[in-house]
N, C-alpha and C positions, 0 to 999 in steps of 0.2 A: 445497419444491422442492429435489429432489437436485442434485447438480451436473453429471451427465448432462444433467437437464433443463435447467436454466440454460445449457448449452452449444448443448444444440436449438433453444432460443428467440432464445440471440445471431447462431447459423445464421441463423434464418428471418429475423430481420430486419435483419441485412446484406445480404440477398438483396435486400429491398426500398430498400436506398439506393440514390440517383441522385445524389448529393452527394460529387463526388471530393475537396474538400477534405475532407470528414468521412472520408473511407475511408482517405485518407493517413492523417489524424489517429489513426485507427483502428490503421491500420499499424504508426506512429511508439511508438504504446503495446503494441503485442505483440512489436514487436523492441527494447522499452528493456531496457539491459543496467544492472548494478550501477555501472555507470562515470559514470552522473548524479549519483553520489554524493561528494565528492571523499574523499578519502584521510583527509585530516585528522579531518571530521565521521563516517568510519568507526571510526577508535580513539576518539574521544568515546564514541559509542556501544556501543562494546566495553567501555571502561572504564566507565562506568555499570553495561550490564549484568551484567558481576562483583561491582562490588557492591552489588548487587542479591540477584543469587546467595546471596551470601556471606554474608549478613543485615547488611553495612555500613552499608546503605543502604535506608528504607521507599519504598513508592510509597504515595501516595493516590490512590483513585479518582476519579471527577467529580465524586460526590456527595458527598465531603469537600470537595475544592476548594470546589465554588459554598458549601456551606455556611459556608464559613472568611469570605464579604466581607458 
């Protein structure tokens, strides 16, 4: 399914909700802004992903982690 299509489908069936808290909820998630994030936890995340980049630092996948306990 393209994302066209996944868009058509979210369409049709928002159409069918009767459920105003879920359509706020709905709301509250398409106008969330980067600012749910605070500031601090954003240079964390900056500072990891450099190095990252940089080859400072590896990641492992999931299948490493669960394998590792």
């Amino acid at each position: 399914m393209n994302i066209l299509e996944k868009k058509q489908e979210i369409i049709a069936e928002i159409g069918k909700v009767n459920d105003e808290k879920l359509l706020e909820e709905i709301l509250r998630l398409l106008h969330r802004e980067d600012d749910d994030i605070p500031e601090w936890h954003k240079e964390i995340l900056e500072e990891r992903s450099k190095k990252y980049e940089s080859g400072e630092e590896e990641m492992l996948d999931w299948e490493e982690v669960k394998n590792s306990f």
